[in-house]
C-alpha positions as CSV (number, residue, x, y, z in Angstrom):
1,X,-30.3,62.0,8.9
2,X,-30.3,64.7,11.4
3,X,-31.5,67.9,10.9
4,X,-29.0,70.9,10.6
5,X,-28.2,73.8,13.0
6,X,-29.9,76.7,13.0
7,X,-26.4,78.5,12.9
8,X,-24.8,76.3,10.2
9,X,-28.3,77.1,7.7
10,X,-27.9,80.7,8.5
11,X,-24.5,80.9,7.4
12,X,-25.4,79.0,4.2
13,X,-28.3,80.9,3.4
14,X,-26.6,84.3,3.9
15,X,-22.9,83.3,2.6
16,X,-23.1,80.7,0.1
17,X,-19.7,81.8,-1.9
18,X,-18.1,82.5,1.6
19,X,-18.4,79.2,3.4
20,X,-16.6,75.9,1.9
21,X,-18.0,73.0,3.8
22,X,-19.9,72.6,7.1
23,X,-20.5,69.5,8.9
24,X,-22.5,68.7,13.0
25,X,-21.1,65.9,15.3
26,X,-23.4,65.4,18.3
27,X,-24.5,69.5,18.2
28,X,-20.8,70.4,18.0
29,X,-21.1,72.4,14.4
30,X,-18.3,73.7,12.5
31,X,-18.4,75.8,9.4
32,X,-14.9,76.0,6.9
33,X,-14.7,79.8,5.8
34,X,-13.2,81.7,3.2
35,X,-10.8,84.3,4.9
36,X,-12.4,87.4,3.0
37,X,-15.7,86.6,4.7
38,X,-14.7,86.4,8.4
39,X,-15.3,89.2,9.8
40,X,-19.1,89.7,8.0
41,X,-19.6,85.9,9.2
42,X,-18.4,86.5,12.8
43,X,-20.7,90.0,12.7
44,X,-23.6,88.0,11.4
45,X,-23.4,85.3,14.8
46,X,-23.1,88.1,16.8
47,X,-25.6,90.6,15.9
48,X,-28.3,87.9,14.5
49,X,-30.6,87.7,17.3
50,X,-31.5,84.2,16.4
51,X,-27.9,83.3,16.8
52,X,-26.7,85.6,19.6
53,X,-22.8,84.6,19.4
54,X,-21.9,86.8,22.5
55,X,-18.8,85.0,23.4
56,X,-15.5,84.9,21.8
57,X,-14.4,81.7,23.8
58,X,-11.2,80.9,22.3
59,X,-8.8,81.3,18.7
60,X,-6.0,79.3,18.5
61,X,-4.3,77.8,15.6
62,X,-3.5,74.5,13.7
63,X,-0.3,74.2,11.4
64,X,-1.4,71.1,8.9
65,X,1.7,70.6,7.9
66,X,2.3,66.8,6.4
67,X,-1.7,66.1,7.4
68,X,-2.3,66.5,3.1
69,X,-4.6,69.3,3.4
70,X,-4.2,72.1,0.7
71,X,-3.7,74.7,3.0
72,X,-0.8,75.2,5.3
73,X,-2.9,76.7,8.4
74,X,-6.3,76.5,9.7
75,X,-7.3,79.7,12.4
76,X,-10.1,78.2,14.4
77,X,-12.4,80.4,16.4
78,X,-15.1,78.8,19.2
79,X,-17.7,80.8,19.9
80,X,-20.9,80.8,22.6
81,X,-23.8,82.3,22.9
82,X,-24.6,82.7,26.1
83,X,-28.6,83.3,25.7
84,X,-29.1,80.3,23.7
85,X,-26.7,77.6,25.0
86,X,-25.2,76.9,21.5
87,X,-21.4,76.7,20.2
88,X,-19.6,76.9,16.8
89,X,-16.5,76.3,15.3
90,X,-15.5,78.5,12.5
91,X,-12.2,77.8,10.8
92,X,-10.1,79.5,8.0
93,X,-7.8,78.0,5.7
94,X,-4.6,79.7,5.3
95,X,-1.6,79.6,2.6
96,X,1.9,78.9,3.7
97,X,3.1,82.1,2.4
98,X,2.4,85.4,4.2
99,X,-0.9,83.5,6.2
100,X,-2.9,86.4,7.1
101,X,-6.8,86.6,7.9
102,X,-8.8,90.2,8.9
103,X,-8.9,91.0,13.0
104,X,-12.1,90.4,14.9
105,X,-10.4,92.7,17.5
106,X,-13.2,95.0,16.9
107,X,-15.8,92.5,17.8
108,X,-14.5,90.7,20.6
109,X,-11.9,92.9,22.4
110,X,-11.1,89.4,23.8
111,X,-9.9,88.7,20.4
112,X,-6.4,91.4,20.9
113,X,-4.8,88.7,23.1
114,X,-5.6,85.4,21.3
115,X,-4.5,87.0,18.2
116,X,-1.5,87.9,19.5
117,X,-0.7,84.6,20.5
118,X,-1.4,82.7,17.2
119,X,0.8,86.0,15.5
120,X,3.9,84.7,18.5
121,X,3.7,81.2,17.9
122,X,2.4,80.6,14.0
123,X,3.2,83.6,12.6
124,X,-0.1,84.0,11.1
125,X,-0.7,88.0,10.5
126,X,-4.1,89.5,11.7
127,X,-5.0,92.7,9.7
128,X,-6.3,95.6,11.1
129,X,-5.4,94.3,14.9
130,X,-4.5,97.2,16.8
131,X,-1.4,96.1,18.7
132,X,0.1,93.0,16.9
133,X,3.1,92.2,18.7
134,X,4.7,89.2,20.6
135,X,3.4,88.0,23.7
136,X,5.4,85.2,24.6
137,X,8.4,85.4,23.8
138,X,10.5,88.4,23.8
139,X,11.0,90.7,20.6
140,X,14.4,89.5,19.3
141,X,12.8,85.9,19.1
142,X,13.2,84.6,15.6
143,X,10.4,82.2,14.1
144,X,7.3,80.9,15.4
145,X,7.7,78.0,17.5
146,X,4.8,75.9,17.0
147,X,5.2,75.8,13.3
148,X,5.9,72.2,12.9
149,X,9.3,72.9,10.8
150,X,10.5,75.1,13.4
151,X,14.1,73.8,14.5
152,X,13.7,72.7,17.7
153,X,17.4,72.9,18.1
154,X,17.9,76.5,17.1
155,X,19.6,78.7,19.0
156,X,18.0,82.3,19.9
157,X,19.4,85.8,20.3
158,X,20.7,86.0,24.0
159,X,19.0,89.1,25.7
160,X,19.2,90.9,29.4
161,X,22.3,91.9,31.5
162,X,25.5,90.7,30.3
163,X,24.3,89.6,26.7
164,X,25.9,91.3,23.5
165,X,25.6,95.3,23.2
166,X,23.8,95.2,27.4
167,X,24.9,96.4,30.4
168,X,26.2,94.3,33.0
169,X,23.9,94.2,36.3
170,X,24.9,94.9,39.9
């Protein structure tokens, strides 16, 4: 058996309530997190300067929907470090009612804009994020469209010159 990541025995050592099950697949480690502990886990790889997390490389977000998982949505966050050339995957298991999990915003100022994307097209609620609005789609859009039971054939509020209640242009 191979031996495990420094980063994965960290995160076991320092939060054994916090994370639910990590596994490594050719280096590429991943570590399931309780949603209460993000933000002291995602401190920890980057202020531990055995881990060094310095980069916030992406956060996007899965809807499990029909894949018989208990939870409803998965938040995944990728992160690098940049000193020691290693990666993890962190994810956090959401509810399907009111999914919410605490910014990193604070920690990654890259973090505003990926957050605001996963808010736009899952709907999943970021606390403490300092601007959480849509930006996608426009304000009046209804639903999150990469929710798997999203209607793909709904119709959407019509917006601009000439729509309901605007001004015609010239």
């Amino acid at each position: 058996m191979a031996e495990e990541s420094l980063t994965l025995t960290r995160l076991r050592d320092k939060f054994p309530e916090a994370i639910l099950e990590t596994h490594s697949f050719r280096g590429d480690d991943t570590a399931i997190v309780r949603p209460e502990a993000l933000v002291a886990i995602a401190t920890c790889l980057k202020n531990d300067p055995a881990l060094d997390y310095s980069y916030l490389m992406d956060l996007t977000a899965v809807d499990c929907l029909n894949l018989g998982t208990p939870h409803r949505f998965e938040v995944v966050y990728h992160f690098f470090s940049l000193s020691k050339k290693h990666r993890v995957r962190i994810k956090i298991p959401l509810g399907a009612k009111n999914p919410q999990v605490n910014s990193i915003a604070s920690l990654w100022p890259g973090a505003d804009w990926y957050e605001r994307e996963v808010w736009d097209m899952f709907g999943v609620q970021f606390i403490g994020h300092p601007n959480l609005k849509r930006i996608l789609l426009y304000e009046e859009f209804q639903g999150h469209p990469l929710r798997k039971d999203y209607p793909v054939d709904k119709r959407q509020p019509l917006i601009g010159p000439g729509s309901p209640g605007q001004p015609l242009s010239k």
